[in-house]
C-alpha positions in Angstrom: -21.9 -25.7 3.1 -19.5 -23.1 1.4 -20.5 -21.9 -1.9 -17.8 -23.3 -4.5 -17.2 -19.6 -5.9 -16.8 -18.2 -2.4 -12.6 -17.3 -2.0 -11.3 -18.9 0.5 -8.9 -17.0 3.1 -7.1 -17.8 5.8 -7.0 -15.7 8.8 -3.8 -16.4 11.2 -3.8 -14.6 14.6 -1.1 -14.7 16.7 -0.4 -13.7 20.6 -0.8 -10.1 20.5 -3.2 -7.7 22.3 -4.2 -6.5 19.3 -6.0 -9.6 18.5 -9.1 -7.9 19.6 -9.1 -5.4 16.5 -8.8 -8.3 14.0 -12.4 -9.0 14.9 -13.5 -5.8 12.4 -11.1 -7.7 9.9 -12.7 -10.5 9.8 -16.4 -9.2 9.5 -15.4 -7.1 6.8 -14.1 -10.4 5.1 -17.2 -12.1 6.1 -19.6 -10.0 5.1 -17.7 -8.9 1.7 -18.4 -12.5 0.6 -15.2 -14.5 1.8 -14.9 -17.8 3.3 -12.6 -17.6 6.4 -11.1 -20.0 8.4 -9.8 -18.3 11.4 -6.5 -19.9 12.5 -5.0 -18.2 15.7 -2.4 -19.7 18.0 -2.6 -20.9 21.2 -1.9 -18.1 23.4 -3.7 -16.0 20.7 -7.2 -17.4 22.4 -5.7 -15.8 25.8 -6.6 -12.2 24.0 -9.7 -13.7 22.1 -11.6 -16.8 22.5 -12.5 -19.3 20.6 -16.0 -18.8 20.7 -15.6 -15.5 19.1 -13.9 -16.5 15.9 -16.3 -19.2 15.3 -19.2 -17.1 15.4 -17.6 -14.3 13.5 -16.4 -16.3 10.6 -19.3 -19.2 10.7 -16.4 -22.2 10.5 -14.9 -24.1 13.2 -11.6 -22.7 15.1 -9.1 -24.9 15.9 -5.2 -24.3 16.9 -4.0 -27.9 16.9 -3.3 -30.1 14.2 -4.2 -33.1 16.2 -7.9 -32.0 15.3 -9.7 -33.6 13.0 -6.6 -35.3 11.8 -8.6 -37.8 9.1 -8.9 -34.5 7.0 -5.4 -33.9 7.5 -5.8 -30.0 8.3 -2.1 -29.1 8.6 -2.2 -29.2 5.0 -5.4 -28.8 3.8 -5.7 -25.5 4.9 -3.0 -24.1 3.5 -3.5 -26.0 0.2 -7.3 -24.8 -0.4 -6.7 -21.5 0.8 -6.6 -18.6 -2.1 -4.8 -15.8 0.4 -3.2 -16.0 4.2 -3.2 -13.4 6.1 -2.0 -12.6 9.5 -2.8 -10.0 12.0 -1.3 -9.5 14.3 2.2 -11.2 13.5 4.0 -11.4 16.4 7.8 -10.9 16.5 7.8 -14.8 17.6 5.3 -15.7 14.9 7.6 -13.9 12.3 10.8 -15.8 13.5 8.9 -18.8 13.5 7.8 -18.3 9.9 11.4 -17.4 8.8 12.7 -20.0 10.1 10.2 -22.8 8.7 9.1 -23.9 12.3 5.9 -26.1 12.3 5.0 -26.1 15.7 1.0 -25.4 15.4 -1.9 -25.3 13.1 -0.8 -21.5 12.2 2.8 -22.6 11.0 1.7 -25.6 9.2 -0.7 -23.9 7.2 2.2 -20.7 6.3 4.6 -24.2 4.7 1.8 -25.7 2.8 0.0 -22.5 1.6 0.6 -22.0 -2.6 -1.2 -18.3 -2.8 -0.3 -14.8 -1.3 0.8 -14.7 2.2 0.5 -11.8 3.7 1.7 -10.8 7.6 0.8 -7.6 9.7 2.8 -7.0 12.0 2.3 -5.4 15.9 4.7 -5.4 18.7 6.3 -2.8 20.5 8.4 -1.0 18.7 12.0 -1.6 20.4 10.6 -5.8 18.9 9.6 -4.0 15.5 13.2 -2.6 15.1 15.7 -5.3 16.8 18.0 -6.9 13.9 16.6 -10.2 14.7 13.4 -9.0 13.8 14.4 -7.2 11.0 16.3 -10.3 9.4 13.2 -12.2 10.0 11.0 -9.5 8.0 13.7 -9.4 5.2 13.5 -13.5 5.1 10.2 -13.2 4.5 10.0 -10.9 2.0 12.9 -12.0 0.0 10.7 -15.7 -0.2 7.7 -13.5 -1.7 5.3 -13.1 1.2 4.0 -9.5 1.6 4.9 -8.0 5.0 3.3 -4.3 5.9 5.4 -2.1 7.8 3.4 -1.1 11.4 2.2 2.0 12.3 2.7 4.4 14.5 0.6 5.3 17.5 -0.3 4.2 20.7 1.0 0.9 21.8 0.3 -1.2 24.9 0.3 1.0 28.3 1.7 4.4 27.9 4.0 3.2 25.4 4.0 4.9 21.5 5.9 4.7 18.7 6.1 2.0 15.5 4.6 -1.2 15.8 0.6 -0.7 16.3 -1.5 -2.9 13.7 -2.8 -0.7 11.0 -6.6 -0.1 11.1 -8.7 -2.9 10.1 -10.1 -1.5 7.6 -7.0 -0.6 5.6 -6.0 -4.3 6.4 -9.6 -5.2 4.6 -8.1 -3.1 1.7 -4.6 -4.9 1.4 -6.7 -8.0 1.9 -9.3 -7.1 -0.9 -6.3 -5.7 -3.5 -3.5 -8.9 -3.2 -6.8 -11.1 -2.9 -8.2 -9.3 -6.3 -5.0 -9.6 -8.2 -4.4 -13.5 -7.4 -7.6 -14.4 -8.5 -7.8 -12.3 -11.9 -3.6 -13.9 -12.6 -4.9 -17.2 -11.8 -8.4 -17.1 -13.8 -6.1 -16.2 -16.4 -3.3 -18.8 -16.3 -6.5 -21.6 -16.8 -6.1 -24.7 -15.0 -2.8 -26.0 -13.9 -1.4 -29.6 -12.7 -2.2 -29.7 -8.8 -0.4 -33.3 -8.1 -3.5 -33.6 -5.6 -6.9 -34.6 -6.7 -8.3 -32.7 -3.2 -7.0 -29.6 -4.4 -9.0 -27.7 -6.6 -7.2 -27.2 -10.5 -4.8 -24.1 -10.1 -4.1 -23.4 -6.7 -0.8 -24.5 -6.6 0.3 -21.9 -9.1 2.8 -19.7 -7.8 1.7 -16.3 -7.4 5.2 -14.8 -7.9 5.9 -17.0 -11.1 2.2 -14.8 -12.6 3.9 -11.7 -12.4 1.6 -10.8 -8.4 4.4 -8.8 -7.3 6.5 -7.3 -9.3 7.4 -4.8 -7.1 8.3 -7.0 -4.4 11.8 -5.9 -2.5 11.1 -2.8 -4.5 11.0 0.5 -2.2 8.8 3.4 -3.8 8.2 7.0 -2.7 4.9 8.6 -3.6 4.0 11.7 -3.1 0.1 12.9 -2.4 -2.2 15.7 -1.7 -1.8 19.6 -2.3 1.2 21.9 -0.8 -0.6 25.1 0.8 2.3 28.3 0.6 1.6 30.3 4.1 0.4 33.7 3.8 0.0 34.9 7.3 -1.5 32.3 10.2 -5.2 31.8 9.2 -4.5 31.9 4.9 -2.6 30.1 2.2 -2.4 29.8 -1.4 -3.5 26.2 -2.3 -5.2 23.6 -4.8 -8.3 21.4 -4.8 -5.7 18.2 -4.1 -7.9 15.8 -2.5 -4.5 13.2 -2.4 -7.2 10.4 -4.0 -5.1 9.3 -6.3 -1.6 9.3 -4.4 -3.1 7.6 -1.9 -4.5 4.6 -4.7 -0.9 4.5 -6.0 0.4 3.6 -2.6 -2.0 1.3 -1.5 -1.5 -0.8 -5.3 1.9 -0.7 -4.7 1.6 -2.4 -1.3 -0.2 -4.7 -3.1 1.8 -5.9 -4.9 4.6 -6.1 -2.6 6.5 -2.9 -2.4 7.8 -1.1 0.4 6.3 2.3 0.1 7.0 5.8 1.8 4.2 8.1 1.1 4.4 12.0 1.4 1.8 13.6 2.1 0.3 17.0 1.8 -2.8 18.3 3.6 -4.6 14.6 2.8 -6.9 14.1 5.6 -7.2 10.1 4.5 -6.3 7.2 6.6 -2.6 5.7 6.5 -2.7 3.0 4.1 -1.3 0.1 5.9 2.2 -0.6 5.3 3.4 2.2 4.2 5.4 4.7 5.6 3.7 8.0 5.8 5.3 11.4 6.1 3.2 14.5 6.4 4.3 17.6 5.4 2.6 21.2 4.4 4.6 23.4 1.8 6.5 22.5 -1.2 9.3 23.0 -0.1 8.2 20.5 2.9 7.7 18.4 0.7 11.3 18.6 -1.7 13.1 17.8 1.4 10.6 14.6 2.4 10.9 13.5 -1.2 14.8 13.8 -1.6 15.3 12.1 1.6 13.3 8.9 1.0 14.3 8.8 -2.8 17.8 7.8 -1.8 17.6 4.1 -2.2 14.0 4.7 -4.0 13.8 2.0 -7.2 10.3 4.5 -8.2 9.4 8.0 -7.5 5.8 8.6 -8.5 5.2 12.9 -8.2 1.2 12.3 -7.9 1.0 15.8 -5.4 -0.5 19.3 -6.4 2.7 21.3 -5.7 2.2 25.2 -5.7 4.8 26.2 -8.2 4.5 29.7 -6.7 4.7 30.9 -2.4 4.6 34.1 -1.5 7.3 36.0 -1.5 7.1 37.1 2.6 5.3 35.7 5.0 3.6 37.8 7.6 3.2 37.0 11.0 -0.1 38.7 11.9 -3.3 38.5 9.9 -3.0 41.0 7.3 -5.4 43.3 7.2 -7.1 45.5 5.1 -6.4 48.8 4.0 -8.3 51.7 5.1 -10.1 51.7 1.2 -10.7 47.6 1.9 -8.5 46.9 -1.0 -6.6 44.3 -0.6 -2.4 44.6 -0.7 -1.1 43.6 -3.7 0.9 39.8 -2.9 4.3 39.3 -4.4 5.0 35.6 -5.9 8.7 33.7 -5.9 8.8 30.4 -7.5 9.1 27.0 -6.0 11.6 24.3 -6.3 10.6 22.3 -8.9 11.0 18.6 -7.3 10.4 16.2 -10.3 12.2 18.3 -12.7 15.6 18.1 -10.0 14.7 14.3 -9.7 14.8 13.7 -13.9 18.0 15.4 -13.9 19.9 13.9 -10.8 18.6 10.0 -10.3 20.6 7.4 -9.6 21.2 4.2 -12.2 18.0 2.4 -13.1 15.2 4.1 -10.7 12.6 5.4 -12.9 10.7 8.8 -12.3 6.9 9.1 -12.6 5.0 12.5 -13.0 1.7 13.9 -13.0 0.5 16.6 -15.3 -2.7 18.1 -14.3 -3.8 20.5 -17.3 -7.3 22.5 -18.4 -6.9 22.9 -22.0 -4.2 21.4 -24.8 -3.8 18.8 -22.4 -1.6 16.0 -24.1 0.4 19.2 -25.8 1.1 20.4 -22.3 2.0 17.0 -21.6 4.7 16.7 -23.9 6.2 19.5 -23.6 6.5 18.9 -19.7 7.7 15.7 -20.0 10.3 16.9 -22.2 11.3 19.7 -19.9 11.3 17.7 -16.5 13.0 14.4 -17.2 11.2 11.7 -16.3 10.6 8.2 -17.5 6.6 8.8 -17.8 4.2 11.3 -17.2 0.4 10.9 -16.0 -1.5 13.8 -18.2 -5.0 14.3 -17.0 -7.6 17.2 -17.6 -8.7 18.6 -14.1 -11.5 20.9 -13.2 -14.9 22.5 -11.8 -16.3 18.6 -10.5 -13.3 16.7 -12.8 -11.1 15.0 -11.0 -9.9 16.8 -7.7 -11.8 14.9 -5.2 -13.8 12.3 -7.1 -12.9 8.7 -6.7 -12.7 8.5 -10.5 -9.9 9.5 -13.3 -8.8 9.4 -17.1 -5.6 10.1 -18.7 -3.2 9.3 -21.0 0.4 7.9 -19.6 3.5 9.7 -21.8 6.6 7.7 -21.8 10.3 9.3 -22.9 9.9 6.2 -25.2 7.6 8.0 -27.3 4.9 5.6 -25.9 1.4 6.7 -25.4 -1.1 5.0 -23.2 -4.6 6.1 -22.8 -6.6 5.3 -19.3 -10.3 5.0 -19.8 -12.5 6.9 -16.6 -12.9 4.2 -13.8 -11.9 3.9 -10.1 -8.2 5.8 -9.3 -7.2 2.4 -8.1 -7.5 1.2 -12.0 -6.0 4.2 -12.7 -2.9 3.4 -10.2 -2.2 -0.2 -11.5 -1.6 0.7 -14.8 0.3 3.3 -13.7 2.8 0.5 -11.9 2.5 -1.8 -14.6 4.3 0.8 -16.9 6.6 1.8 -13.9 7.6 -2.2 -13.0 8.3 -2.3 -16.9 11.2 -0.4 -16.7 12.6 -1.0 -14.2 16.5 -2.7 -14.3 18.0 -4.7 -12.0 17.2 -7.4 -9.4 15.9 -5.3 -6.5 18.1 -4.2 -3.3 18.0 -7.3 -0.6 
């Protein structure tokens, strides 16, 4: 029998050949401590059976809601789950949703759930970007259910482009996050009326109503990582940017609903699911990435190491010594400075975040840079020899233009990245874009 504390998720698979990688999903779920009831559709099975599910996830599989109809499944399931997430979601599984279809087990259970919902897409990528599709995705997202952007890569036969199914385990971590945050808002709500005696007290809250996503329909740009400046072919001037902590801020903003465009520098991390990623190498790589996605951007969060200096020529060959060994003496021009252009030109109501990574005088650094570049709040952390570059840890103290301070205690970067939003999401004005 399920332990009572165990959360309780419902995993939805629909017709897609990608079926098979929602296997690792599900026994990183599993074995992680969750109670999963695997729910595919019928042609689903045609990719992986039956058998399969049940032995991966320990609980019967069933696709029908003629089965077991005395315990009324078609809405049990969806009442007594705590999240719902499906991989992959089909183009036809996303219409269906939009459209409030309850055809099978699967669509039953997305009408009667009352926790996060959240769909991963995979088709091919001419599906991904038709305007039905599109619609569909917007439907969804505008009733509150997370949908993560595909990825891009190799699809079915010798196909590629947008629409693979992000890697399971960055599913595992969307999974983990929305999951994390839904049980924390509800623990703290207490109880609340059900209406249903065989559904446990609070499950019916509404996720949106605690504040879950308050970034949903949101689009954010982060930035990540360190900008190397090209010397000749084989050297660059660089930083110790391991893109950590970018990378938490996207993948907490995913979480709690946001579209998110990530540029990244020299990060050699895995694509956080959902997000758009867009790699780039120099500074001034990255001012044109940045500018680009911030057009329609509700948050910009400068979390990169960008080399404020490049050298002034670049050479084509390997520079060599000279015939004393010394080495040539290397000229330095300055860089665009990206977050100080976005605090002065921004359009109404998007609010600028910036990082200030300092050795000594930190928070006086800090305020004097937040004063110089303009934005709404700046991240002020101490870095160097084994502090922060690199570790999965971080402290700092959040200045606002407010005149607010907020000080971040050393734990995870994810921690770190939360309160981070929760400051951001704060300010922001406006209902967001549909």
């Amino acid at each position: 029998m399920t332990a009572p504390d165990k959360p309780r998720v419902v995993l939805g698979v629909a017709a897609g050949i990608a079926a098979y990688k929602v296997c690792e999903l599900l026994r990183r779920l599993t074995e992680s401590g969750h109670d999963v009831t695997v729910v595919p559709t019928e042609d689903a099975l045609r990719f992986v059976g039956e058998p399969t599910w049940a032995a991966l996830s320990g609980n019967p599989v069933s696709t029908r809601v003629w089965d077991g109809v005395s315990g009324v499944p078609h809405v049990r399931i969806g009442q007594s789950a705590d999240l719902v997430f499906v991989a992959p979601a089909t183009a036809d599984l996303l219409a269906r949703a939009a459209h409030g279809l309850a055809d099978d087990l699967l669509t039953n259970t997305l009408l009667t759930a009352h926790c996060p919902v959240v769909f991963a897409p995979a088709m091919h990528t001419e599906m991904w970007e038709h305007p039905a599709t599109q619609a569909n995705v917007a439907t969804l997202r505008e009733r509150g259910a997370i949908v993560l952007d595909p990825a891009s890569g190799r699809l079915t036969g010798k196909d590629t482009g947008r629409g693979r199914l992000p890697e399971p385990s960055e599913l595992f971590d969307v999974a983990r996050r929305v999951l994390g945050r839904w049980l924390k808002a509800r623990a703290a709500a207490g109880p609340a009326e059900t209406g249903s005696g065989t559904v446990a007290a609070g499950r019916r809250a509404d996720p949106h109503a605690a504040g879950l996503f308050d970034l949903a329909g949101r689009h954010v740009v982060v930035s990540a990582g360190g900008t190397r400046e090209a010397l000749d072919p084989v050297r660059f001037l660089g930083n110790r940017s391991s893109g950590l902590q970018g990378y938490a801020l996207a993948r907490t903003a995913l979480a709690r609903g946001a579209r998110v465009t990530l540029v990244s520098a020299n990060a050699a991390l895995p694509d956080p699911a959902g997000a758009h990623v867009v790699p780039v190498g120099s500074a001034r790589e990255m001012r044109e990435a940045v500018l680009a996605a911030a057009g329609d951007a509700d948050v910009v969060v400068m979390a990169a190491a960008v080399a404020d200096f490049r050298p002034a020529e670049y050479v084509d060959s390997k520079i060599k010594k000279d015939p004393d060994g010394e080495p040539a003496p290397i000229r330095l021009v300055k860089n665009p400075d990206i977050l100080a252009e976005l605090g002065a030109d921004r359009r109404p109501g998007r609010v600028v975040v910036g990082f200030a990574a300092e050795t000594d005088d930190v928070l006086a650094h800090g305020r004097e840079k937040l004063k110089r570049k303009g934005c709404d709040l700046l991240v002020v952390n101490q870095v160097g020899a084994d502090l922060t570059f690199g570790r999965p840890d971080n402290a700092a103290v959040v200045l606002g233009a407010d005149g607010s301070a907020t000080e971040i205690p050393r734990g995870p970067k994810e921690d770190l990245a939360d309160v981070v939003w929760d400051l951001a999401a704060a300010r922001l004005t406006g209902a967001p874009e549909a």
